[in-house]
Backbone as ProteinMPNN parsed JSONL, in Angstrom:
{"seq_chain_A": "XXXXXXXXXXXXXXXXXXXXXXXXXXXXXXXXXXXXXXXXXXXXXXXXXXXXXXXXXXXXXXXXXXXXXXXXXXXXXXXXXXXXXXXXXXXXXXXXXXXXXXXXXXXXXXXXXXX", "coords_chain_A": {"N_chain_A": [[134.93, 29.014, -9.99], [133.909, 32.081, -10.925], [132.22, 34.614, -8.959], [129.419, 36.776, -10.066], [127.298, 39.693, -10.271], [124.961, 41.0, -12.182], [122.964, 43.439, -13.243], [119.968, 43.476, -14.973], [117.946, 45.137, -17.62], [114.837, 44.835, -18.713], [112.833, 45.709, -21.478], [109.883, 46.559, -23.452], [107.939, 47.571, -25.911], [105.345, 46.633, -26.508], [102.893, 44.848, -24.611], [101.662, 42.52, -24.991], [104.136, 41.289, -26.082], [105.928, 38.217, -25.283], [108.603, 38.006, -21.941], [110.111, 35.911, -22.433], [111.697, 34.255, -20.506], [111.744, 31.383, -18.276], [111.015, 30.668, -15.208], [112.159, 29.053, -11.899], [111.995, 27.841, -8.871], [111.308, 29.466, -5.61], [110.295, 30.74, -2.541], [108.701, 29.295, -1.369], [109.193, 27.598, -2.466], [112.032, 26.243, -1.039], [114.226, 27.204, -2.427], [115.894, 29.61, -4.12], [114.745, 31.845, -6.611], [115.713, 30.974, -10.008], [116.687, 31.116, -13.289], [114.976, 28.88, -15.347], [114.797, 28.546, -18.497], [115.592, 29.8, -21.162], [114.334, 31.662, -24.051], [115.34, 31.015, -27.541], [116.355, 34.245, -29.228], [114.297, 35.859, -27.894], [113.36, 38.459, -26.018], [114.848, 38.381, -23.364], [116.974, 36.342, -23.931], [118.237, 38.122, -25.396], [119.079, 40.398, -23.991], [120.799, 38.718, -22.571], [120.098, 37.109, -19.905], [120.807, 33.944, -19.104], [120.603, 30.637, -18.385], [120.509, 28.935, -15.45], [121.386, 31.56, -14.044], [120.737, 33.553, -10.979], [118.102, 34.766, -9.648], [118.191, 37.809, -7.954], [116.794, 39.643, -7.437], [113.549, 41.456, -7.924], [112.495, 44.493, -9.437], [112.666, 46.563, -6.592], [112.286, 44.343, -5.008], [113.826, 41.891, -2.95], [114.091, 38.749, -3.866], [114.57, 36.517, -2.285], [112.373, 36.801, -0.343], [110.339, 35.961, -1.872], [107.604, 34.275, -2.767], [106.966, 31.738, -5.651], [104.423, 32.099, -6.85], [104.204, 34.612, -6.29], [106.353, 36.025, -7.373], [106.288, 35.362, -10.085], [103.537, 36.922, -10.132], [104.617, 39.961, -9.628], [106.606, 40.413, -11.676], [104.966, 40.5, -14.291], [103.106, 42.64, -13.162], [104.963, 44.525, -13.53], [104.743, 45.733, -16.034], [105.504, 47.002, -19.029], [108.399, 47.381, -18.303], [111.393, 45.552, -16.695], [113.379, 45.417, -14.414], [115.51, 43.208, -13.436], [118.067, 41.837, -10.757], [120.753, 39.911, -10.772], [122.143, 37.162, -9.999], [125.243, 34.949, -11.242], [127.373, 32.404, -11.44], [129.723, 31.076, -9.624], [129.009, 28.874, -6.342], [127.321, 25.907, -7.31], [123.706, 25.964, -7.246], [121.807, 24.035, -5.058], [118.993, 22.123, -5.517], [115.71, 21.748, -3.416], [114.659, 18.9, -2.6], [112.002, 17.549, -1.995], [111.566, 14.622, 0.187], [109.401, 13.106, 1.472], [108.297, 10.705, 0.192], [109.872, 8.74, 1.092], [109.36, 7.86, 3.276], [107.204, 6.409, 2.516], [104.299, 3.702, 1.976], [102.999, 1.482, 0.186], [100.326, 0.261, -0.233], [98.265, -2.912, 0.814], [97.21, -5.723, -0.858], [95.182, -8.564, -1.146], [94.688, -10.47, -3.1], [93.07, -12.884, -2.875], [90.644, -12.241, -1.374], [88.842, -10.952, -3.025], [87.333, -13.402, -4.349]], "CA_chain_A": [[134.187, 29.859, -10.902], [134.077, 33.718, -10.336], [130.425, 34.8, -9.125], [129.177, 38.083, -11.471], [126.152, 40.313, -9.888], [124.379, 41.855, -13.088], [121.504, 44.023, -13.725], [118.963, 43.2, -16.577], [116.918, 45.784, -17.82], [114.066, 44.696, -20.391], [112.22, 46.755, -22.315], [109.402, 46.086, -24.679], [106.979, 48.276, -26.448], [103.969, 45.698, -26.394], [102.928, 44.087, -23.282], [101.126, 41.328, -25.852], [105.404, 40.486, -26.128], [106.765, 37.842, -23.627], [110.019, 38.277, -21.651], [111.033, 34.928, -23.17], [112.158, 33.422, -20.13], [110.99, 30.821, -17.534], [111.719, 30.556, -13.676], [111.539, 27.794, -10.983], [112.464, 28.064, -7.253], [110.696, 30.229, -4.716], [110.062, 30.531, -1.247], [107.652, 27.789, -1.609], [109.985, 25.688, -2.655], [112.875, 26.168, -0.205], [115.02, 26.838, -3.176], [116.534, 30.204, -4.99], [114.254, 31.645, -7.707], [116.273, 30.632, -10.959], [116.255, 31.214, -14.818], [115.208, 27.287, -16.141], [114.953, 28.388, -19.808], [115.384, 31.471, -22.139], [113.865, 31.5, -25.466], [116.01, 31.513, -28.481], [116.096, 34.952, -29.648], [113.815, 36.545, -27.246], [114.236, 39.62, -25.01], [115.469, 37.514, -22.265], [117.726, 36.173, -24.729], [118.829, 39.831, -26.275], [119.272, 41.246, -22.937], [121.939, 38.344, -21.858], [119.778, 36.415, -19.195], [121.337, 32.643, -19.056], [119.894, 29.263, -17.573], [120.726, 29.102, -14.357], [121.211, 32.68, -13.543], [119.551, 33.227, -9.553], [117.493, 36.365, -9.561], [118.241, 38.539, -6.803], [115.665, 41.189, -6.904], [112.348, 41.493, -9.143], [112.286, 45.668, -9.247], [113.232, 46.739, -5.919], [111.992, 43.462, -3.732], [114.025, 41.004, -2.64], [113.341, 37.493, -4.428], [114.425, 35.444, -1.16], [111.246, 36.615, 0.401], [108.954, 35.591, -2.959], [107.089, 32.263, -3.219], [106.88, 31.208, -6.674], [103.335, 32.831, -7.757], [104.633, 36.205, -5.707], [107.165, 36.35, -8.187], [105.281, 35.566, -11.175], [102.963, 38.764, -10.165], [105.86, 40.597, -9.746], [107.114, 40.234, -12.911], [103.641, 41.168, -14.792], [102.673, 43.858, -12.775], [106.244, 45.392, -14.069], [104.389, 46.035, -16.97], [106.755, 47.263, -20.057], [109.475, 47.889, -18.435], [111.657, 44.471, -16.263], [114.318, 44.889, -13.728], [115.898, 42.489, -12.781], [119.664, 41.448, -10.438], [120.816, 38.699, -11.204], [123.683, 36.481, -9.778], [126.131, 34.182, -12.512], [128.391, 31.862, -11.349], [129.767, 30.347, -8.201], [128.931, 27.508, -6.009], [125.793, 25.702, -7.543], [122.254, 25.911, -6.428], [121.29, 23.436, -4.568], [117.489, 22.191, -5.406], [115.334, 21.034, -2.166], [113.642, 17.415, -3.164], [111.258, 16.731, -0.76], [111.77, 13.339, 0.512], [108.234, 12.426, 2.31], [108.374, 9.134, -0.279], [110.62, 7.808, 1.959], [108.314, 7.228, 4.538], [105.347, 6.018, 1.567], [104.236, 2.019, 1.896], [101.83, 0.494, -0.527], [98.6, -0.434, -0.019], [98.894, -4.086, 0.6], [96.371, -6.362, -1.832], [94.884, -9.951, -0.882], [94.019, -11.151, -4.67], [91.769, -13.991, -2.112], [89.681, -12.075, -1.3], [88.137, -10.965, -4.14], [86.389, -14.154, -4.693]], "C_chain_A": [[133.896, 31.187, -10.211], [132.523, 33.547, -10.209], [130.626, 36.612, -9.574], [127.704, 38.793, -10.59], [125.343, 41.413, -11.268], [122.955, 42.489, -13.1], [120.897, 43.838, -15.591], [117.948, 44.691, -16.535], [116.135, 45.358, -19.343], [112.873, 45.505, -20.522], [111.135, 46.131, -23.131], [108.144, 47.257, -25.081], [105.297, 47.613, -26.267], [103.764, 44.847, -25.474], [102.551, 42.464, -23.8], [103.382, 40.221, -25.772], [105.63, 39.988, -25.022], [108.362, 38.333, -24.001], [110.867, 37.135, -22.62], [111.899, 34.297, -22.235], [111.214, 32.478, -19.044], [111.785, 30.472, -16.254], [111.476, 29.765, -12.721], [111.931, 28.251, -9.682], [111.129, 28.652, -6.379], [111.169, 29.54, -3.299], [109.726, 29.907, -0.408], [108.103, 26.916, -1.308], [111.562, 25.682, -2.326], [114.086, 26.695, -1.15], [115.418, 28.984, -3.96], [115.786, 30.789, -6.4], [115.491, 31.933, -8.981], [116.033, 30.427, -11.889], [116.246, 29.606, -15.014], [115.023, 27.319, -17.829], [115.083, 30.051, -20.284], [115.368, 30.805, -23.379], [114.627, 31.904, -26.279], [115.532, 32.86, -29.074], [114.81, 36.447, -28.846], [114.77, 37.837, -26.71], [115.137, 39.583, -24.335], [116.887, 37.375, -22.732], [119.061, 37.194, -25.34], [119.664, 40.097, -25.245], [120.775, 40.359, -22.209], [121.173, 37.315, -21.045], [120.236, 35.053, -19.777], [120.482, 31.642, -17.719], [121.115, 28.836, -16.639], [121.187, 30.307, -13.537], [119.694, 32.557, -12.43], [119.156, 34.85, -10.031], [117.514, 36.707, -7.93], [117.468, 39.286, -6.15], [114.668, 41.207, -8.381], [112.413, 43.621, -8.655], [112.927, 45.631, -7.783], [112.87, 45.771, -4.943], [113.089, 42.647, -4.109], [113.68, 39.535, -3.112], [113.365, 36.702, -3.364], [113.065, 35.309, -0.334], [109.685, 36.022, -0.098], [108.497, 34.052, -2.912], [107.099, 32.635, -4.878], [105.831, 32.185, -7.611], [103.694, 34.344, -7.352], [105.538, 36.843, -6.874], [106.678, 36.556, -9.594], [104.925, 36.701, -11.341], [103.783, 40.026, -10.193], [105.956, 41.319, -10.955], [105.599, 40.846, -14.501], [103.385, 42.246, -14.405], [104.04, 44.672, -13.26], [105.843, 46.366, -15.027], [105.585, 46.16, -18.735], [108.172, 47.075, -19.736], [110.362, 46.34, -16.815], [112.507, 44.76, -15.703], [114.434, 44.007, -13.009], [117.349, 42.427, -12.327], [119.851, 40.591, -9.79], [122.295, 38.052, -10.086], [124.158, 35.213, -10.853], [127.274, 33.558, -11.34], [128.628, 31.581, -9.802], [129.077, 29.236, -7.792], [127.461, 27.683, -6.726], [124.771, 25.721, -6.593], [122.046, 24.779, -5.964], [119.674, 23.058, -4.567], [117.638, 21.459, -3.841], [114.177, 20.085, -3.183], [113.45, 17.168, -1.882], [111.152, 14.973, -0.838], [111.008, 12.711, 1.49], [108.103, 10.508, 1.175], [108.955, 8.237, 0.115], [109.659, 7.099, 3.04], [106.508, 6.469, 3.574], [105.617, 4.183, 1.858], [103.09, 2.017, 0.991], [101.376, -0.096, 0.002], [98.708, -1.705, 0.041], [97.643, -4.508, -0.087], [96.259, -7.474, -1.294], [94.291, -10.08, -2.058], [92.683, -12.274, -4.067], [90.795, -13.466, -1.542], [87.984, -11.441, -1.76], [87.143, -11.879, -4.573], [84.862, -14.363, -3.962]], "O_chain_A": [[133.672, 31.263, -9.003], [131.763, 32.827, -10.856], [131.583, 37.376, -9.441], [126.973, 37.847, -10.293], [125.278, 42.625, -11.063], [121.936, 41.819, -12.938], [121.288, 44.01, -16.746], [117.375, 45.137, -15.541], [116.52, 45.456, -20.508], [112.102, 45.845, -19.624], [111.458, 45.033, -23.584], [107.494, 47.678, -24.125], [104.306, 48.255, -25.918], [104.558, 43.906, -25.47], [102.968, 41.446, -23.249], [103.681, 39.053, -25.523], [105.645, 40.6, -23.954], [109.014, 38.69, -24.982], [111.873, 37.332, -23.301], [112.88, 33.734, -22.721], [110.025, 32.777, -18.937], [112.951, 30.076, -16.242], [110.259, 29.671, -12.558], [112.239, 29.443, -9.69], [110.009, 28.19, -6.594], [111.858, 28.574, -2.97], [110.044, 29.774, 0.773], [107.945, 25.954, -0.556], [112.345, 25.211, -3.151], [115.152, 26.605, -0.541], [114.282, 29.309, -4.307], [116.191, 30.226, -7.418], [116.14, 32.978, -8.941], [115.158, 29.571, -12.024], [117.307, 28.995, -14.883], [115.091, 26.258, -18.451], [114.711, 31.106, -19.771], [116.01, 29.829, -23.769], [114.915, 33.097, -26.178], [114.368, 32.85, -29.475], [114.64, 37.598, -29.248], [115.955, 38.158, -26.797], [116.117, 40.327, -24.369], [117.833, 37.988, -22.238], [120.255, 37.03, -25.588], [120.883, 40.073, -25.416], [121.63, 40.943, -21.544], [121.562, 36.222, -21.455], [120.069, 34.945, -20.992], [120.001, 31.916, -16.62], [122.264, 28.515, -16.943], [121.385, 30.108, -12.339], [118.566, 32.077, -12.546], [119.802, 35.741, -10.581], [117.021, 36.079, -6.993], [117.339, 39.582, -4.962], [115.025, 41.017, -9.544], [112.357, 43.902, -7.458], [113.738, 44.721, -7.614], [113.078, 46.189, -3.804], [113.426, 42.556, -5.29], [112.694, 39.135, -2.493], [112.342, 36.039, -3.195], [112.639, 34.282, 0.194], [108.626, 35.761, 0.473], [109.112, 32.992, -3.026], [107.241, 33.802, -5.243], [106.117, 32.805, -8.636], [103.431, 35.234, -8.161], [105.427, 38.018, -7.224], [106.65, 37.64, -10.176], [105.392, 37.514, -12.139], [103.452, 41.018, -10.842], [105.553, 42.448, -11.235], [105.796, 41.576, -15.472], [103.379, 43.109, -15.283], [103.76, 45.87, -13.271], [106.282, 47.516, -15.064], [106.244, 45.246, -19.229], [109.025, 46.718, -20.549], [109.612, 46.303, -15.839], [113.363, 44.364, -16.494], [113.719, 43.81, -12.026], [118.142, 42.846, -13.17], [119.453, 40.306, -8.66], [123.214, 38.724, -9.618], [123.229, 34.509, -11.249], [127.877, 34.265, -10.532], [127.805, 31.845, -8.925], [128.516, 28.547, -8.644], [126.72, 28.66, -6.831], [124.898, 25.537, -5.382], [122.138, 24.088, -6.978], [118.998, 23.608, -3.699], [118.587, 20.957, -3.238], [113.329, 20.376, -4.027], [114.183, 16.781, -0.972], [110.731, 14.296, -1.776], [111.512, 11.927, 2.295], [107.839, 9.413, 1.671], [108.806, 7.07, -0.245], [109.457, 5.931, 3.373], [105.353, 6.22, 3.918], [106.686, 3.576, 1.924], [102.168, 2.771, 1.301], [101.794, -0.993, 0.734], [99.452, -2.032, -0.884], [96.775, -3.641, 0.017], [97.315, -7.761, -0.73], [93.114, -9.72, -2.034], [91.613, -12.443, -4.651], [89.931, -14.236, -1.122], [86.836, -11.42, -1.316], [86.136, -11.438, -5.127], [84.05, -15.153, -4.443]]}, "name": "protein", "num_of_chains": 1, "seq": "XXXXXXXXXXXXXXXXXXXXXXXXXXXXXXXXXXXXXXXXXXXXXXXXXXXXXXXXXXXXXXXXXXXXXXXXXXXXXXXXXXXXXXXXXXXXXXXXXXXXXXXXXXXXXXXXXXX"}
């Protein structure tokens, strides 16, 4: 699969309007921040953004360096006006699943001694 580097620009007249999309990953979370939904018909939507598109850059920062809520603020403080660059295509993302449940034991129970 070819990889694609695009720029988004969204626009909106009313800040009351959302972008219309939603994003998971961060810095936080070892992982790539990444489009997990766009709203039928939204901006997001208008503009082209697709589920699983990685965001590259919120305005002129860097997303690799954002945690999760960094990004968020980001993205608000933009106000009206949304750049974003994007990457499409190529090898998949990789989530990070923390795997501390490996090491979990249950509580053990004696029902006898209850009485």
């Amino acid at each position: 699969m070819s990889l694609l580097t695009l720029e988004a620009k969204l626009e909106r007249t009313d800040s009351t309007t959302p972008w219309g999309f939603r994003m998971q990953g961060g810095k936080d979370f070892s992982c790539p921040l990444t489009i997990q939904r766009v709203n039928p018909g939204s901006l997001a939507a208008k503009c082209g953004l697709q589920v699983g598109d990685i965001i590259l850059k919120i305005g002129n920062v860097d997303s690799n360096t954002l945690r999760h809520k960094e990004a968020q603020n980001s993205i608000i403080s933009a106000g009206n006006r949304l750049d974003l660059l994007l990457q499409r295509g190529g090898a998949p993302v990789q989530r990070h699943v923390p795997n501390s449940y490996d090491s979990f034991s249950a509580p053990t129970f004696n029902a006898g001694s209850l009485q």
